[in-house]
C-alpha positions in Angstrom: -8.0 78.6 -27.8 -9.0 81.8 -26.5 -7.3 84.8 -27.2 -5.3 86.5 -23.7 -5.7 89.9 -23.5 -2.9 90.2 -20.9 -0.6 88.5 -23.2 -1.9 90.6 -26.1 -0.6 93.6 -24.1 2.1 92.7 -23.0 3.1 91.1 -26.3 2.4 94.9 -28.1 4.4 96.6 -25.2 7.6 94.6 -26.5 7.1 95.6 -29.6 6.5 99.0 -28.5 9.8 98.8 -26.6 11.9 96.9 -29.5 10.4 100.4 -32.0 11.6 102.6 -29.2 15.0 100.7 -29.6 15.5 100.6 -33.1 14.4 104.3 -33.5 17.4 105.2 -31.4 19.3 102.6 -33.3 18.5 104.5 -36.7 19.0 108.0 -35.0 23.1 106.9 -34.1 23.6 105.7 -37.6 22.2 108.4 -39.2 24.5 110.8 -37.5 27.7 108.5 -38.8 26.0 108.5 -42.5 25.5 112.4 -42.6 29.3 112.7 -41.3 30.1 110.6 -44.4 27.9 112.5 -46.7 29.7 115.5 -45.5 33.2 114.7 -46.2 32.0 113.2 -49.7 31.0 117.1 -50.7 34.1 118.3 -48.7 36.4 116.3 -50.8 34.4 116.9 -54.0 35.1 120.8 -53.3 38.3 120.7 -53.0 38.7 119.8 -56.7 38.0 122.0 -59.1 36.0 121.3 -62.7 39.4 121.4 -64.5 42.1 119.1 -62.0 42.6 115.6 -62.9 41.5 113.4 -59.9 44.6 112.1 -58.6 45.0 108.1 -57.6 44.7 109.3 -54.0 41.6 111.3 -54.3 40.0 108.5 -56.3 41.1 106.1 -53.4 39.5 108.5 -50.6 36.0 108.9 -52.4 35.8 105.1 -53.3 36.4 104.3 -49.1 34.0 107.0 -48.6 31.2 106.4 -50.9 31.6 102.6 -49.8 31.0 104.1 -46.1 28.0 105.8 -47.3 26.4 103.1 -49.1 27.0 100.6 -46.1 25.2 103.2 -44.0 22.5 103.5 -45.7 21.9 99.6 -45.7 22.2 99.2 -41.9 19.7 102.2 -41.9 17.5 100.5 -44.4 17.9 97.6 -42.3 16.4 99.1 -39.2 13.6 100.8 -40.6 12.5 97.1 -42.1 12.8 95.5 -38.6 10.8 98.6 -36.9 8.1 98.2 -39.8 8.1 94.2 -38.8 7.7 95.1 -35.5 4.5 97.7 -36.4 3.2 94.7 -38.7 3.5 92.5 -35.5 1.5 94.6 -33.8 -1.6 95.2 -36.5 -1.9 92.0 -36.3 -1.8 91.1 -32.4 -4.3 94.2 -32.4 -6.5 92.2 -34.8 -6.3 88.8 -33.8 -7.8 89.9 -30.5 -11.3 88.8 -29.5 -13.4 90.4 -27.0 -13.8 88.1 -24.1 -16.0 87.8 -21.1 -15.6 89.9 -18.7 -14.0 92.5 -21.2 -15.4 96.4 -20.4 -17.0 97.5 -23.9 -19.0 100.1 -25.4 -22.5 98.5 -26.6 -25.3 100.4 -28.6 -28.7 99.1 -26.5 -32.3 100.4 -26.6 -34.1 101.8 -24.2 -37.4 101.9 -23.2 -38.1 104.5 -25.2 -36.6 102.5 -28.0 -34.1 105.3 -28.0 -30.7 104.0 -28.5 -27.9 104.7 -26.4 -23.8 103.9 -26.0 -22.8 102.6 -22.6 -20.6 101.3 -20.5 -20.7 97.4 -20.0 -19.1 93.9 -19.7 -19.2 90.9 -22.1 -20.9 87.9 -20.3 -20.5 85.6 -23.1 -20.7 85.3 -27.0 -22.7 82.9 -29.1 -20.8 81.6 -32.1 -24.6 80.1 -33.2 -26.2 83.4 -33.2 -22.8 85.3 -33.8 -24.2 87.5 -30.5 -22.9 88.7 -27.5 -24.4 89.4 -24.1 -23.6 92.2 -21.9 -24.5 93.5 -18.6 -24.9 97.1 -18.1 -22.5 98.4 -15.3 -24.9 100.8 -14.1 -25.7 99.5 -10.7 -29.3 100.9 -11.1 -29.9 99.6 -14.1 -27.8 95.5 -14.3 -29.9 94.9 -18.1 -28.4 92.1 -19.8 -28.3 92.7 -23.3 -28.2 90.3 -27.0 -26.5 92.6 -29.0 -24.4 92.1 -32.6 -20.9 92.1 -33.2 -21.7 95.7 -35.2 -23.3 97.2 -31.5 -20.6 95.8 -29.3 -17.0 98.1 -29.6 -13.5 97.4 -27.9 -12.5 99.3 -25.5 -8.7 100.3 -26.2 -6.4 97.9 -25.0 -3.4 100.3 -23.5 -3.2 103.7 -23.0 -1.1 105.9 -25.5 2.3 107.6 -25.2 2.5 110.9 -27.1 6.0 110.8 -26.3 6.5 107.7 -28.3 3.5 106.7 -30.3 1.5 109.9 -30.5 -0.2 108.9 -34.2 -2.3 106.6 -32.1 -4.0 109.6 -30.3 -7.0 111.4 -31.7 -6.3 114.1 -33.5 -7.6 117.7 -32.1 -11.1 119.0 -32.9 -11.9 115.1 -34.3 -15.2 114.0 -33.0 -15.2 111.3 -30.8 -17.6 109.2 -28.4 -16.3 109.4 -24.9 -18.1 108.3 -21.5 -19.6 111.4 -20.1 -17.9 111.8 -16.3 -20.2 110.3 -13.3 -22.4 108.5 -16.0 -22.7 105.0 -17.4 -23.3 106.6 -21.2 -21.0 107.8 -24.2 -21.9 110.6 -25.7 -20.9 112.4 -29.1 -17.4 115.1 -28.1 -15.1 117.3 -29.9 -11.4 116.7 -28.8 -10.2 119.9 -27.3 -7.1 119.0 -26.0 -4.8 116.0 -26.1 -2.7 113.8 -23.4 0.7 115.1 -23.1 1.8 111.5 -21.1 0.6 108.1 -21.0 -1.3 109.0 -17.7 -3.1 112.2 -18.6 -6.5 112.6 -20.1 -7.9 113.6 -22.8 -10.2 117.1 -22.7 -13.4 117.2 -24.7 -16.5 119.2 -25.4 -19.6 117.3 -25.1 -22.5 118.2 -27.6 -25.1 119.6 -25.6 -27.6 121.6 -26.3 -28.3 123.3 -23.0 -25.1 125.7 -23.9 -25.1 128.7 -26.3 -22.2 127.4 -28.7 -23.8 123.9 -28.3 -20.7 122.5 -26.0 -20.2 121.9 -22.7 -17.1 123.0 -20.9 -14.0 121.5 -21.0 -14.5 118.0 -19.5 -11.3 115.5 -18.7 -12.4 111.7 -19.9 -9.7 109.1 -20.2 -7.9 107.6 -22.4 -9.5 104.3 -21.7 -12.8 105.7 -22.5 -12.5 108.3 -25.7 -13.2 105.8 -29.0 -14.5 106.0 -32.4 -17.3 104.9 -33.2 -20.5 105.7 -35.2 -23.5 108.0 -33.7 -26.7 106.4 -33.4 -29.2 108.5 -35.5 -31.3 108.6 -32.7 -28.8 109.5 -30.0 -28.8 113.0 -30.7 -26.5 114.5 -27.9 -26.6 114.4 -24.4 -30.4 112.9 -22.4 
């Protein structure tokens, strides 16, 4: 059975959505557990090294300390149900299969021989030869390709949320491969500045040798479009 990219989304934004949830599950309890922590030192302080702890005192910490350790379970609890829920999601991430029709980043040669990272669309894949094909977007161009599994990269799935999942972002100054704006082609970038919302983009500073510092200005790419992958030794910054 093929794998459904739709579902695959949708099935991660639940999950998303169910972590969201429990984090402000585990933020409510941890308020009531810190209140009981609290009155366990309050109650501690009011006896001093010397008194004998009286039959009432020894009731109050027992109901208190039995507080605390039931908070701390039903914390414990929900940090193992949002780590289930991250789990679910590695592995919806990689179950998924790149599919026809699916928009991709694909290492091809041109007819230089000089290899290049562009933008294109999966046509089909050969379980014989363990190969895909892909057709260039570039209206100019429309090259099919044979490519390997090793030339042929994902494009991400979703967008990210810094306000919820902002480890999935790149981090600042890491370099990147991102499609250089009004072209077809991915060139090697610096990550100036990050997305502050699931909507905004990411800024970058293409290598390019035609500037001073060796940068270009500030350039916006999306989300959809900044990935990691490895630099051809003969791609070499921007043609």
């Amino acid at each position: 059975m093929p794998f459904n990219t739709d579902a695959a989304a949708h099935q991660i934004q639940d999950r998303l959505k169910s972590i969201y949830s429990l984090v402000h599950d585990f933020e409510k309890k941890h308020h009531f557990s810190e209140n009981n922590l609290s009155n366990i030192i309050k109650t501690h302080d009011k006896l001093s090294p010397d008194d004998r702890v009286t039959p009432y005192y020894q009731q109050k910490l027992k109901a208190i300390y039995i507080a605390a350790i039931s908070d701390a379970t039903s914390e414990e609890d929900i940090l193992r149900k949002s780590l289930d829920k991250i789990n679910e999601i590695r592995f919806i991430r990689n179950e998924r299969r790149i599919q026809m029709g699916d928009m991709v980043a694909a290492l091809v040669k041109g007819s230089e021989e000089e290899e290049n990272w562009i933008l294109a669309e999966v046509v089909s894949f050969n379980a014989t030869t363990n190969k895909y094909e892909v057709d260039d977007i570039d209206e100019e161009q429309k090259d099919r390709h044979t490519l390997s599994r090793r030339r042929v990269v994902p494009l991400p799935l979703m967008r990210a949320n810094p306000e919820t999942d902002s480890n999935a972002l790149f981090p600042k100054e890491s370099i990147v491969m991102a499609l250089y704006p009004q072209t077809t082609c991915f060139y090697k970038a610096v990550v100036n500045q990050l997305p502050t919302t699931a909507t905004e983009e990411y800024e970058v500073l293409f290598e390019d040798a035609n500037y001073a510092d060796g940068y270009s200005p500030p350039l916006n790419v999306a989300q959809r479009y900044v990935i990691s992958i490895k630099e051809s030794k003969k791609n070499k910054g921007q043609s």
